[in-house]
C-alpha positions in Angstrom: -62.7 97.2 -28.4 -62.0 98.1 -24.8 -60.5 102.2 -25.8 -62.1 102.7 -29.5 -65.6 103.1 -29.8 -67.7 100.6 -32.5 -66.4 103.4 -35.4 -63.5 100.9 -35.6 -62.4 97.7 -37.1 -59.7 95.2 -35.7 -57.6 94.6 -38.9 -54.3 92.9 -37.1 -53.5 92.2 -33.7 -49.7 92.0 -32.7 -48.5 91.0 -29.0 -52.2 90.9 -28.3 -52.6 94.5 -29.0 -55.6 95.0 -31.5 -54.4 97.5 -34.5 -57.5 99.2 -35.8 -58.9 101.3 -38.2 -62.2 103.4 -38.9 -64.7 101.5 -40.9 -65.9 104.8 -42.9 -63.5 107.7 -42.6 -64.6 111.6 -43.9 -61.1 113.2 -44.0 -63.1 116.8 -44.2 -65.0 115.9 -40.9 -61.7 115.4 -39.6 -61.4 111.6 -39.1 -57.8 110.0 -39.9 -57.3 107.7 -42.3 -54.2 105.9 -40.1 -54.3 102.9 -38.0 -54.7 102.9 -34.1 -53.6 100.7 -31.1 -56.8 99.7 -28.8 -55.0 100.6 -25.8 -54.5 103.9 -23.7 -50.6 103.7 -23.7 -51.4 104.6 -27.6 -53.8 107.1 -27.3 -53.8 109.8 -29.7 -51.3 108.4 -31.8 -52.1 107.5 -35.5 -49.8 105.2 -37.8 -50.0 105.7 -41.4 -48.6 101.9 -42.0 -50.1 98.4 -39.7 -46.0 97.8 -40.4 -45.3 101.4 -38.0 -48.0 100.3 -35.4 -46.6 96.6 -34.9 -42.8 98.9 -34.8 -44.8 101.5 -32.0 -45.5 97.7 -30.0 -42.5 96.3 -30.7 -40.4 99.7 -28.7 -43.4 100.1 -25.8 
């Protein structure tokens, strides 16, 4: 990962941006159950579908 911490798995990778999500997520602790882009242009940005995240890419 070169922005996400080891919390995260690489699940697809689109244009050579890794899509991501957290390998255990506790909603109440406040982790998101989304996917994420491993790059800063994407930072705080959470997709609910891998489908919206490779769209998010696709329009950068």
């Amino acid at each position: 990962m070169k922005f996400l911490n080891d919390r995260y798995a690489k699940v697809f990778n689109h244009k050579g941006f890794d899509i991501c999500t957290l390998k255990s997520a506790c909603p109440g602790q406040g982790d998101m159950l989304g996917y994420v882009i491993d790059d800063a242009r994407f930072v705080d940005q959470t997709f609910d579908l891998i489908d919206d995240a490779v769209k998010a890419i696709n329009t950068h």
